[in-house]
C-alpha positions as CSV (number, residue, x, y, z in Angstrom):
1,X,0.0,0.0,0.0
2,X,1.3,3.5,-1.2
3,X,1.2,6.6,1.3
4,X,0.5,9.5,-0.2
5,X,2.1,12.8,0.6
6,X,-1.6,13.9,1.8
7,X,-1.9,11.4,4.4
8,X,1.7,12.5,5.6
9,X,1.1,16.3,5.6
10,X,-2.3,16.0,7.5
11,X,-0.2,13.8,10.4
12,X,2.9,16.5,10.3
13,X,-0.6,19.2,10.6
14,X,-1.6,17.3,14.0
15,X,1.8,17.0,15.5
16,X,2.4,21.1,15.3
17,X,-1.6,21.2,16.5
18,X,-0.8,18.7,19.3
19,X,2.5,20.8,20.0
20,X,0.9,23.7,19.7
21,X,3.4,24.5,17.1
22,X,2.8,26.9,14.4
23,X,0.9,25.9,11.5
24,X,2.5,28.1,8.7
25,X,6.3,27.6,7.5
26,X,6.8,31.4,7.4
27,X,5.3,34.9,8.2
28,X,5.5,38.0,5.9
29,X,7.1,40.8,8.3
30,X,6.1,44.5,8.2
31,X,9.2,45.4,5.6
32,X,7.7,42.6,3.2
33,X,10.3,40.1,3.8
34,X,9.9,36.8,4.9
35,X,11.0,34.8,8.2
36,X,10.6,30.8,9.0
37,X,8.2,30.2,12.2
38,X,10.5,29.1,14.4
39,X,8.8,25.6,16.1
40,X,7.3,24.3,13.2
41,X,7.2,20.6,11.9
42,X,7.4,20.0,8.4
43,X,7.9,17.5,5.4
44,X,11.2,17.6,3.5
45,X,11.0,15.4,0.4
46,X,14.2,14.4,-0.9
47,X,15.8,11.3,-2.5
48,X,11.9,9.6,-3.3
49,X,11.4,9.8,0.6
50,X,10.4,12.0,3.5
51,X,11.7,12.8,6.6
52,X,10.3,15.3,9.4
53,X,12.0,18.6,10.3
54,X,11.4,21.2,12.4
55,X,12.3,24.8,12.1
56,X,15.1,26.1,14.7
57,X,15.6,29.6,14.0
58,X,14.1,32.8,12.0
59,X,16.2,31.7,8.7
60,X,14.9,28.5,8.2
61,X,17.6,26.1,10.0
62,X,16.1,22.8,10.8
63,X,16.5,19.9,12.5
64,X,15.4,16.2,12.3
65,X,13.3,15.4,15.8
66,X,13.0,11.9,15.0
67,X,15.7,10.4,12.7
68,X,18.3,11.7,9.8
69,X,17.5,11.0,6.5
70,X,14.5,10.3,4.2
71,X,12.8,7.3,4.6
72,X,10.2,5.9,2.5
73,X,6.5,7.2,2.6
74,X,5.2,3.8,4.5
75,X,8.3,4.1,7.2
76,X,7.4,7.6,7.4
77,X,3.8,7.1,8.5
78,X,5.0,4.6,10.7
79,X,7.2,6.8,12.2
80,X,4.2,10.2,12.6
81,X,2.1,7.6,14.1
82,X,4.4,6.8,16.8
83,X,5.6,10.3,17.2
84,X,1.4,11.3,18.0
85,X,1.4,8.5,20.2
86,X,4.2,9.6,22.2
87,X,3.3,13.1,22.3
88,X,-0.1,12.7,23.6
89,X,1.4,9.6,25.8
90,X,3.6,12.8,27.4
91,X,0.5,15.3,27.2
92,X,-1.9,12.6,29.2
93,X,0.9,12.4,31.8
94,X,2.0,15.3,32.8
């Protein structure tokens, strides 16, 4: 069974819900530039796989919260279910 990048994108939606990250990749400032929401979880698609990153400062550096390197669109939906299920695992027992 094929994932599709959908299905991935509405899991990688939850987590920065569930996180209370936030939901865009950027913001438009008042000079008209642009600067990365620092926080949020997204997609990078690379190599015919995915792999979650999140954003770690206002230009766009990002790190990998759950593993380096794409992985396949079935490991990667695999890997977002397990990541929800930790996160509200952690948010039920705190």
């Amino acid at each position: 069974m094929r994932v599709s990048k959908t299905t991935l994108q509405a899991k990688v939606d939850r987590i920065n819900v569930i996180t209370k990250s936030p939901k865009a990749h950027s913001v438009k400032t008042e000079e008209g530039s642009y600067v990365s929401n620092v926080g949020h979880f997204y997609l990078s698609q690379a190599y015919g796989g995915y792999c979650l990153m999140r954003i770690v400062n206002l230009g766009g550096g990002s790190s990998t919260p759950a593993i380096g390197g794409h992985i396949s669109g079935k490991e990667m939906d695999y890997l977002l279910d397990g990541f929800i299920a930790a996160l509200l695992f952690a948010e039920e027992n705190t």
